[in-house]
C-alpha positions in Angstrom: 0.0 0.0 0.0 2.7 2.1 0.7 4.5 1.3 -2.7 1.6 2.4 -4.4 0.5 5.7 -2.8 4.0 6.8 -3.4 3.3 6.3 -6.9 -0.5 8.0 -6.8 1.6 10.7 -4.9 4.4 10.9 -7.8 2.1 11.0 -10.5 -0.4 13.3 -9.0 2.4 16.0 -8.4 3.6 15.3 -12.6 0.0 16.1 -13.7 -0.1 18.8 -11.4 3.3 20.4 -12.5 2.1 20.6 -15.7 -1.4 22.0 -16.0 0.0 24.6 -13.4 2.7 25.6 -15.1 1.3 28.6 -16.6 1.3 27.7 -19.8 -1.4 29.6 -21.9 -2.3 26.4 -23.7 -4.1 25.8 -20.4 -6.3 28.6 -20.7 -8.6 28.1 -17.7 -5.8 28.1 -15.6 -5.6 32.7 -15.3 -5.2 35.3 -12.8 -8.2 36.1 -11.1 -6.2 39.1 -9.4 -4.4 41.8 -10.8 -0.8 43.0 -9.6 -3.1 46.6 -9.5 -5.4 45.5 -7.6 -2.5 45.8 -4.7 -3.7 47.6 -2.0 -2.5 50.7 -0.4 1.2 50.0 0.4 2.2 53.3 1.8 4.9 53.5 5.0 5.8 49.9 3.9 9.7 49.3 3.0 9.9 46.5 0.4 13.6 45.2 -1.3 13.3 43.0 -4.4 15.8 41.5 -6.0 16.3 42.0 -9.7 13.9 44.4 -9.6 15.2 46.0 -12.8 13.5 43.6 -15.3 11.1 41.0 -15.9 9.0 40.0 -13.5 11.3 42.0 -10.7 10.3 45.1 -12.8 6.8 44.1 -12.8 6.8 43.9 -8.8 8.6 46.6 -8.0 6.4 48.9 -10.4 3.1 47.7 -8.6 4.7 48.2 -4.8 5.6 52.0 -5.6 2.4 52.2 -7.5 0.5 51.3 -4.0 3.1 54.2 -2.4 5.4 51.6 -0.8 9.3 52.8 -0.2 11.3 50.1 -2.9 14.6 49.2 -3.0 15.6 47.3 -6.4 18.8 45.2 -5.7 20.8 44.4 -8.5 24.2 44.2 -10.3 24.3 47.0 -13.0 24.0 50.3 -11.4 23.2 52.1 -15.3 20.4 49.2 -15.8 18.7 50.1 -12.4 18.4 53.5 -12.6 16.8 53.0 -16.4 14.4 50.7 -14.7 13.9 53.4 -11.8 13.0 56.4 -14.6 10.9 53.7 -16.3 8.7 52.8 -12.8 8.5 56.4 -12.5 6.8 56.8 -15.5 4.6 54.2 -15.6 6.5 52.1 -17.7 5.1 48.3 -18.7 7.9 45.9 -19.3 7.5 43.4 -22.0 9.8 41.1 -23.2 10.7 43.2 -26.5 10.7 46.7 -24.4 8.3 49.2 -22.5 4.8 50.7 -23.3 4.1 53.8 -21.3 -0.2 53.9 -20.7 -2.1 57.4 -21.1 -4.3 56.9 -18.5 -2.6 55.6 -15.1 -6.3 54.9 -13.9 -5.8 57.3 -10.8 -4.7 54.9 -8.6 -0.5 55.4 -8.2 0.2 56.9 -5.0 3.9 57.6 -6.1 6.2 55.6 -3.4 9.6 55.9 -3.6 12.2 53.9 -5.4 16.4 53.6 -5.1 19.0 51.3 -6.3 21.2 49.1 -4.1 23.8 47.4 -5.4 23.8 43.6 -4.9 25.8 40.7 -7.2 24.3 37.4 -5.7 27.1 35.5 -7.3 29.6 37.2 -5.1 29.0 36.6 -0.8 31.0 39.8 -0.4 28.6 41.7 -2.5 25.8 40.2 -0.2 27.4 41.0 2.7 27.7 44.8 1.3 24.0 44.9 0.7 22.9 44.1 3.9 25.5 46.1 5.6 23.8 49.3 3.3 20.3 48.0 3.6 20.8 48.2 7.6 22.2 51.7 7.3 19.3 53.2 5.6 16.7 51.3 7.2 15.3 49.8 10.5 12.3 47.9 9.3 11.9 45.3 6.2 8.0 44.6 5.2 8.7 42.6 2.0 11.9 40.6 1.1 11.6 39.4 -2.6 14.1 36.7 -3.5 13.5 36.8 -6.8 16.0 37.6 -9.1 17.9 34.6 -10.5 19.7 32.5 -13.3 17.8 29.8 -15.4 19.9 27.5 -17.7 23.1 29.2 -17.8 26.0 27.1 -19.3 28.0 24.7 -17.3 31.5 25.6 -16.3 30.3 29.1 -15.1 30.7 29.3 -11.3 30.7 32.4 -8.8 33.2 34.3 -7.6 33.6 31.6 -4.2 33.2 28.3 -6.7 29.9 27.8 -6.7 27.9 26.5 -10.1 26.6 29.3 -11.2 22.9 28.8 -11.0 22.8 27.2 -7.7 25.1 29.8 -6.0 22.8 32.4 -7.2 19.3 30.9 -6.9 20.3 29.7 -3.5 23.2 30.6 -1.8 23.3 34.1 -2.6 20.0 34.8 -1.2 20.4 32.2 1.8 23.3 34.8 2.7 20.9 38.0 1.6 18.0 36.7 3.9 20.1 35.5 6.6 22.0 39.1 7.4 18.4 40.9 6.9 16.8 38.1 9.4 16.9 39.9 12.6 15.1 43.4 10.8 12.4 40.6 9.4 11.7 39.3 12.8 11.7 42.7 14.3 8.1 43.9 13.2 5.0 43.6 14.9 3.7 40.3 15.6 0.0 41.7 14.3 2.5 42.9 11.2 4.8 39.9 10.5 7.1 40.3 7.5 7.1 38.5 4.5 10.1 36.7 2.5 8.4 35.8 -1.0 11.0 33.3 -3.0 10.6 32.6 -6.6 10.9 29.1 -7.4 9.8 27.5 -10.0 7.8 24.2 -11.5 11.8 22.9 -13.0 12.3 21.9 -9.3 10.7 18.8 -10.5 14.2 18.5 -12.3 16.2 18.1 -9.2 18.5 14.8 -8.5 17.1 12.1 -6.3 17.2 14.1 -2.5 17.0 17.1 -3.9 20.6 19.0 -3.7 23.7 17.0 -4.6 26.0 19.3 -2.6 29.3 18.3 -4.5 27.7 19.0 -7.7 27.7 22.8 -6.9 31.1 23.1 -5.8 34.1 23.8 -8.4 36.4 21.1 -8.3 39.8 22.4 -7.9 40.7 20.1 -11.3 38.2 22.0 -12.8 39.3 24.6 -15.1 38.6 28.8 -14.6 36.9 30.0 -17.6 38.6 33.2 -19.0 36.4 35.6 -20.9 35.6 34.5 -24.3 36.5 30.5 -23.4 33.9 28.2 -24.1 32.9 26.8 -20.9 33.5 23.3 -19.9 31.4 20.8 -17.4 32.8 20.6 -14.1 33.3 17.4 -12.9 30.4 16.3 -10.9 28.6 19.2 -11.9 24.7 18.5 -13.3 23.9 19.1 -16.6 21.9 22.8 -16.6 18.7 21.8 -16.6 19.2 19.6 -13.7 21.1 22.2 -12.1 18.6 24.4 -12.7 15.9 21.9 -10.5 18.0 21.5 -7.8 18.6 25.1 -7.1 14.8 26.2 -7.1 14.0 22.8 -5.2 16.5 24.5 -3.0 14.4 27.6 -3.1 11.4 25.8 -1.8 13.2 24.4 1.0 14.5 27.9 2.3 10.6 29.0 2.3 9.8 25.4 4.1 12.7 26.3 6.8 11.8 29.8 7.6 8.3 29.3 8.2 9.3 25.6 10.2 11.4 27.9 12.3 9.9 30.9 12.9 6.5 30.8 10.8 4.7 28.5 12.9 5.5 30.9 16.2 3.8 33.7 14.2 7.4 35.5 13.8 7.3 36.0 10.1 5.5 34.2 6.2 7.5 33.0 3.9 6.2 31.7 0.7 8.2 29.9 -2.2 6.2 31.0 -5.9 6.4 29.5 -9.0 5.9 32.5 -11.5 4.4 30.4 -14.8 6.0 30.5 -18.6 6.9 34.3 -18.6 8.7 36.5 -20.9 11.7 37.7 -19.6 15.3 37.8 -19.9 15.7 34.8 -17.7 15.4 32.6 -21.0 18.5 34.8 -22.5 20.8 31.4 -22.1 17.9 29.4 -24.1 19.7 29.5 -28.2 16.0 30.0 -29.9 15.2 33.3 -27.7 17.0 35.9 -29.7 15.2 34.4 -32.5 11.8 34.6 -31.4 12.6 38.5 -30.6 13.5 39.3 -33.9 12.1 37.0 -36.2 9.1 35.9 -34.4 7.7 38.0 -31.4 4.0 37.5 -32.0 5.4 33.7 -30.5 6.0 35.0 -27.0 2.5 35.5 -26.1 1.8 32.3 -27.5 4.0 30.3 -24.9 4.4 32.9 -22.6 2.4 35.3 -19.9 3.9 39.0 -19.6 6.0 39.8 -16.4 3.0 42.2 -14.9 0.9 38.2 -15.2 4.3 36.4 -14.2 4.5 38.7 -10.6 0.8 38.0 -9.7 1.7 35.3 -7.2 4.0 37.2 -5.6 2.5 40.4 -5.1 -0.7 39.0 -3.9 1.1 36.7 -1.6 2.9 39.7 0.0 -0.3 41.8 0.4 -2.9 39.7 1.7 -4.3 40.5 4.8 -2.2 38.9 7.5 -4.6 36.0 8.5 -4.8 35.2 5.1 -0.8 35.2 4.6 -0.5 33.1 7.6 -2.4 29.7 6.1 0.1 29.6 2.6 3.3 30.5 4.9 5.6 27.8 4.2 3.4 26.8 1.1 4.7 26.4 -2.6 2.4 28.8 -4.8 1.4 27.6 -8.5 -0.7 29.6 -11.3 -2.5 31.6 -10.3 -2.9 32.4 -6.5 -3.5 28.4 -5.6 -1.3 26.5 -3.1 0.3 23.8 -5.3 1.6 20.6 -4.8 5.9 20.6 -4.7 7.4 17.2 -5.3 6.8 15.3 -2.8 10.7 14.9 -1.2 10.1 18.9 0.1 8.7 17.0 2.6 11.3 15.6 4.6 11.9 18.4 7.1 15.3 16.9 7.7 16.3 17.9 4.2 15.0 20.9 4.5 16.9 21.8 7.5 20.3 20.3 5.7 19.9 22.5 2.6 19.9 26.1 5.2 22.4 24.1 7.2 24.8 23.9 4.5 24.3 27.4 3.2 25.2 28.1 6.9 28.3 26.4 6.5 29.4 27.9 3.2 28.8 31.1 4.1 31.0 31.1 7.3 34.1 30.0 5.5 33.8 33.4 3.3 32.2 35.3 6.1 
């Protein structure tokens, strides 16, 4: 019996997966919320990561729409502040550029938006970030994990020897969260704050257990890719896709552990989100993208929701009321606003607690 609801289980999450991937092909499966429908944000202080594009753009837009104080954390100071002039004016990302509406509707209440510099491939950078962040403010509403790096070539790893993906997805914003921890568990207990990760339905991908922790470690035979070398498969590293999985099953698992730890005492919600099939630049790795932009953009909406669609999850799970927020803390969200079903391993709590404990680890020996 046993042997055979593990399969039910197994097969029930695949069928899942798939008609909640956000794929439009499943047209019944839509948003019945809109990212402006987010209500009045004002006096809260919100950081998202990549905020400058896609579905980071799209979040970050809506927050200072609703009058919220936003911090967009990313790499490329000249990129951020083009995103910044764009959220000022109302700009609409898209996958082949912005549209700027007419008619704003009435409803922007003009927050405040500033860059922060923050390269989640680089610990140092991460520590810098916090160390700012904690300079210029003494309160954290909304931490959005959300920027990150889907199929990048193997042989790319971070500045401490990480693969690239999983050093990102993962470790980088273990690392970010972590040093912003004690300003998430200082608000109000009526007020909790919220840490909204973006995961993704390719954490079905992920080895047997979940993480293979050699795998994302640079081996020291493994060679150091120059600029302009062709890179080269580490050693045990995964092949990208799978790489990919593991690192936004480890996504899920940081959500899992913050609300095990302090989510069921009320402290703070944390909520892992899988976005849907959106048009951004996280495909840039994929060969045919460049080719749908040119040749054949009337494509994207065909496979793919816009960003504004693609941040639904995550705005609405960081602005429901609190008593709300509190039942999907710890949860794994799917298209569209609906607590989906993760693979069925994210259950071991003991495997959740290894994947933070490692991060732990890692991070100490470049603290």
């Amino acid at each position: 019996m046993g042997f055979l609801s593990t399969i039910f289980t197994w097969i029930w999450f695949q069928l899942d997966l798939i008609v909640h991937s956000g794929f439009p092909v499943f047209f019944w499966v839509r948003p019945k919320w809109s990212i402006d429908d987010i209500p009045d944000q004002s006096g809260k202080v919100v950081l998202v990561t990549g905020g400058n594009s896609g579905t980071g753009y799209a979040t970050a837009l809506s927050f200072y729409n609703a009058g919220a104080k936003v911090y967009i954390a990313c790499r490329n100071e000249e990129l951020a502040k083009e995103a910044i002039e764009n959220i000022k004016n109302g700009g609409i990302n898209s996958l082949t550029g912005f549209t700027y509406p007419k008619d704003q509707g009435g409803k922007r209440k003009n927050g405040t938006v500033e860059f922060i510099k923050l390269d989640l491939s680089d610990l140092q950078s991460v520590e810098e970030c916090a160390q700012e962040f904690l300079k210029k403010e003494d309160k954290l509403d909304v931490l959005f994990a959300n920027a990150g790096v889907m199929a990048s070539p193997e042989g790319l790893y971070t500045k401490q020897g990480y693969t690239l993906q999983f050093g990102t997805n993962v470790l980088g914003h273990h690392r970010l969260i972590n040093l912003l921890l004690p300003l998430l568990l200082s608000s109000p207990p009526a007020y909790p704050s919220r840490v909204i990760l973006t995961s993704s339905a390719g954490h079905g991908g992920a080895p047997k257990g979940g993480v293979d922790f050699k795998s994302v470690i640079r081996d020291a035979s493994d060679p150091i890719i120059k600029d302009g070398q062709q890179p080269r498969q580490g050693k045990n590293e995964k092949m990208r896709w799978v790489e990919y999985g593991q690192s936004k099953w480890g996504d899920i698992a940081l959500a899992k552990y913050l609300h095990n730890t302090y989510g069921r005492q009320g402290r703070l919600i944390s909520v892992a989100v899988h976005p849907g099939m959106v048009a951004t630049n996280l495909a840039r790795h994929l060969s045919l993208t460049p080719y749908i932009i040119k040749y054949a953009p009337w494509l994207a909406p065909v496979i793919t929701r816009t960003p504004a669609i693609g941040a639904v999850n995550q705005v609405w799970a960081a602005t429901i009321p609190e008593y709300d927020a509190r039942w999907i803390s710890g949860e794994y969200l799917v298209p569209y606003q609906k607590v989906g079903i993760a693979r069925p391993d994210l259950q071991d709590d003991k495997k959740i607690e290894e994947v933070w404990n490692w991060c732990d680890e890692q991070a100490k020996k470049w603290a």
